[in-house]
VEXDREN-2710 file (C-alpha; in Angstrom, 1 decimal):
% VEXDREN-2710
k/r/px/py/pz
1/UNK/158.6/86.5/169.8
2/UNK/155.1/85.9/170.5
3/UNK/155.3/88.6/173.5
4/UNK/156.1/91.2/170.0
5/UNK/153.3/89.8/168.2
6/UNK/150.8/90.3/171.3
7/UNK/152.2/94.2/172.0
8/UNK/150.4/95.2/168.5
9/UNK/148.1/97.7/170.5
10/UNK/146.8/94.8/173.0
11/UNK/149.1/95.7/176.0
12/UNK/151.8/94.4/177.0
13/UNK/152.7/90.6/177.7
14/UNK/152.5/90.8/181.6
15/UNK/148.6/91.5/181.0
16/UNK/147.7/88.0/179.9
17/UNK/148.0/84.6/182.1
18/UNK/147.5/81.3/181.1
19/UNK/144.9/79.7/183.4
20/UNK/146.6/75.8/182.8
21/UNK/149.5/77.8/184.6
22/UNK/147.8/79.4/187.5
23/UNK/147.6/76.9/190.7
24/UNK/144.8/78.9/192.4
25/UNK/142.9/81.9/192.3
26/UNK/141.2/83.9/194.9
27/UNK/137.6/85.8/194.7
28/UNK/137.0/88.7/196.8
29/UNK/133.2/90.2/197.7
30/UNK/133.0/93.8/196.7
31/UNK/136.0/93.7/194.2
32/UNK/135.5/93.7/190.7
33/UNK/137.2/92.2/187.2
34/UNK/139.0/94.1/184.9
35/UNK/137.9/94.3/181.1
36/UNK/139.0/95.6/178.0
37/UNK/136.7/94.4/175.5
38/UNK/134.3/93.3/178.6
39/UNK/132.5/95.4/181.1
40/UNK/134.3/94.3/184.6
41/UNK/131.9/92.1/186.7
42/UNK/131.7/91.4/190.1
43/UNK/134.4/88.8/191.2
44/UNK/131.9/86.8/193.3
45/UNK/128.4/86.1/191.7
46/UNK/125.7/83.6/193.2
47/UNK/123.3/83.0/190.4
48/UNK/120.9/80.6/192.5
49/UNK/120.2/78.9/195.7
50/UNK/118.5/79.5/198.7
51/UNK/121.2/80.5/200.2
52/UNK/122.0/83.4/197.9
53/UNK/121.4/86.5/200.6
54/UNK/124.1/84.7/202.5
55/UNK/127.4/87.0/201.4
56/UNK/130.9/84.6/200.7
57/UNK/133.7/87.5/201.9
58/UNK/136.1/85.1/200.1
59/UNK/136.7/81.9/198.0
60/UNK/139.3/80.4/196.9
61/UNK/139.5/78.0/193.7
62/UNK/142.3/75.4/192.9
63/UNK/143.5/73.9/189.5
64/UNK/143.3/70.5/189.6
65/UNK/144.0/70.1/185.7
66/UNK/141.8/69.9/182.5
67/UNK/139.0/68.1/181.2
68/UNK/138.9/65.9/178.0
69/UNK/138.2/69.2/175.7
70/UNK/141.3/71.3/177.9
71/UNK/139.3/73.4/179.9
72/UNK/140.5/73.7/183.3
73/UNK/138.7/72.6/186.4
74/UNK/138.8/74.2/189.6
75/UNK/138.1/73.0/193.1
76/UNK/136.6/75.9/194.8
77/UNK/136.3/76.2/198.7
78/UNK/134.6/79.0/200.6
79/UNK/135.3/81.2/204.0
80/UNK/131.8/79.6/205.3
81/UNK/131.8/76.5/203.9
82/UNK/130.7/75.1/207.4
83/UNK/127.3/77.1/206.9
84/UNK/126.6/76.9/203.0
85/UNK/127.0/74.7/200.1
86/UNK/128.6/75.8/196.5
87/UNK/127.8/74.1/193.6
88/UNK/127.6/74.8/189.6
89/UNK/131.1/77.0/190.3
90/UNK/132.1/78.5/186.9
91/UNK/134.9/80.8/186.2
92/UNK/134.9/83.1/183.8
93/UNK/137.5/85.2/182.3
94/UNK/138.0/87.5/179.4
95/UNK/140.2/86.3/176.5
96/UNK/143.7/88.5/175.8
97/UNK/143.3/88.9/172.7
98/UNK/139.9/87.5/171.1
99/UNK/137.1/85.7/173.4
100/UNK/138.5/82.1/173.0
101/UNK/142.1/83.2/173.7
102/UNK/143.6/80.3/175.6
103/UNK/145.3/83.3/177.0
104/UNK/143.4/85.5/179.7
105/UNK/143.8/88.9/180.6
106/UNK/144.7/89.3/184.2
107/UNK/142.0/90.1/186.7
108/UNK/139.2/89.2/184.3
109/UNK/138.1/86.3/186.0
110/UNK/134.6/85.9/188.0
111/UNK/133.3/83.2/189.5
112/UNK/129.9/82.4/189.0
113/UNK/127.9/79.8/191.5
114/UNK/124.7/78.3/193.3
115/UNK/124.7/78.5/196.9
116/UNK/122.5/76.5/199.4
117/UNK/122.5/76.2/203.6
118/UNK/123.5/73.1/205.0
119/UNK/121.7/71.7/207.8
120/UNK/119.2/73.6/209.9
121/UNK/118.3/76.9/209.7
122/UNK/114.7/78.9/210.2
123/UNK/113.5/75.6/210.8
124/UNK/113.3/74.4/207.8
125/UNK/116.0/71.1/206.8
126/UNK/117.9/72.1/203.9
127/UNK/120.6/69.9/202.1
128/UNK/124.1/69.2/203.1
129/UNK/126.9/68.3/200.8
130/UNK/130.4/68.0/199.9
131/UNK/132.8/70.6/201.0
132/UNK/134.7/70.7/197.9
133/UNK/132.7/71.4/194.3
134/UNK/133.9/70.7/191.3
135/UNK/133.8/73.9/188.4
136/UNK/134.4/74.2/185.0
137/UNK/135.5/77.3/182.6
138/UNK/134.0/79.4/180.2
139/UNK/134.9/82.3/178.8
140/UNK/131.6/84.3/179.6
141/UNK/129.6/82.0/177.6
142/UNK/128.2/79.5/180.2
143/UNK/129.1/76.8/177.5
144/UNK/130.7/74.8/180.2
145/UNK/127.5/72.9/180.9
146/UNK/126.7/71.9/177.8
147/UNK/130.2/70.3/177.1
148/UNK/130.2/68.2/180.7
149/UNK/126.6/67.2/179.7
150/UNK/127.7/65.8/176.6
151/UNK/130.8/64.4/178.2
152/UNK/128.4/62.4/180.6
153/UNK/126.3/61.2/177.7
154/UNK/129.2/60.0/175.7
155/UNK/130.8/58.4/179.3
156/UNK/127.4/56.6/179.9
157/UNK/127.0/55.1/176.7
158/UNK/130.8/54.1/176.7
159/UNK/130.0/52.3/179.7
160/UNK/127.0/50.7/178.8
161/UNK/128.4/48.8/176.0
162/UNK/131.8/47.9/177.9
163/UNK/128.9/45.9/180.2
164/UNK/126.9/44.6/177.2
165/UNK/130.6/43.1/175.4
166/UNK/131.4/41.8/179.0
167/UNK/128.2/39.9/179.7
168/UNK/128.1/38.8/175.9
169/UNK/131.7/37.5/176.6
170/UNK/130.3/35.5/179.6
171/UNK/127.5/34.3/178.1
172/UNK/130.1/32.8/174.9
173/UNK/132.4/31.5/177.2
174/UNK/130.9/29.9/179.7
END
């Protein structure tokens, strides 16, 4: 039923995924997204770092599950992740139907990251890291940030009063 309500001049049902479905996803270097209301991108995108001259052939991002307002987090892990460092990964794809669609139109999604060296190199110490990054989703937005910042916020001050009850608590009792 809902694959007839979605055919009303959309496409057809095979053109939309649900990304809390897909296991993984791989991003290609020279390949680009497909759009419909969207102009297709480029499925790899460094957007800082000094490390952005330094061209990823191919990375691949797994579904690990969803954060507390459903959007799905990815672990992404490169070709050369023994030379550079990925961080802020975001994926971006293009709603089906309307731009917060929970359901994506297939081969819309980008992924969007920072990339830095690790270790030596031109003689100059740069950072290392963890292999694996953490990455949110947006749906072309880059309002991903602002919800895990606000998710932080609301996490440290849930934590500082569970330690303010607990040493009031010790303080009564004992």
């Amino acid at each position: 039923i809902l694959c007839v309500l979605l055919l009303s001049g959309l496409g057809s049902c095979d053109d939309s995924m649900d990304l809390k479905q897909m296991s993984e996803m791989t991003f290609r270097r020279g390949v680009m997204t497909t759009g419909r209301r969207q102009s297709p991108i480029p499925q790899l995108s460094c957007t800082k770092g000094d490390a952005c001259s330094f061209k990823l052939d191919v990375v691949k991002c797994r579904n690990i599950g969803v954060d507390y307002a459903g959007e799905v987090l990815w672990q992404c892990e490169s070709d050369r992740d023994d030379e550079v460092r990925m961080s802020d990964t975001q994926v971006s794809c293009e709603g089906f139907r309307q731009r917060n669609d929970h359901l994506k139109l297939k081969g819309s999604c980008g992924l969007r990251y920072s990339l830095n060296y690790r270790g030596e190199r031109n003689g100059r110490h740069r950072g290392g890291g963890s292999k694996s990054l953490w990455g949110s989703y947006s749906f072309f937005s880059g309002g991903a940030s602002a919800s895990s910042l606000v998710s932080t916020i609301i996490t440290t001050i849930a934590i500082g009063l569970l330690i303010i009850v607990v040493v009031r608590e010790q303080r009564v009792g004992g």
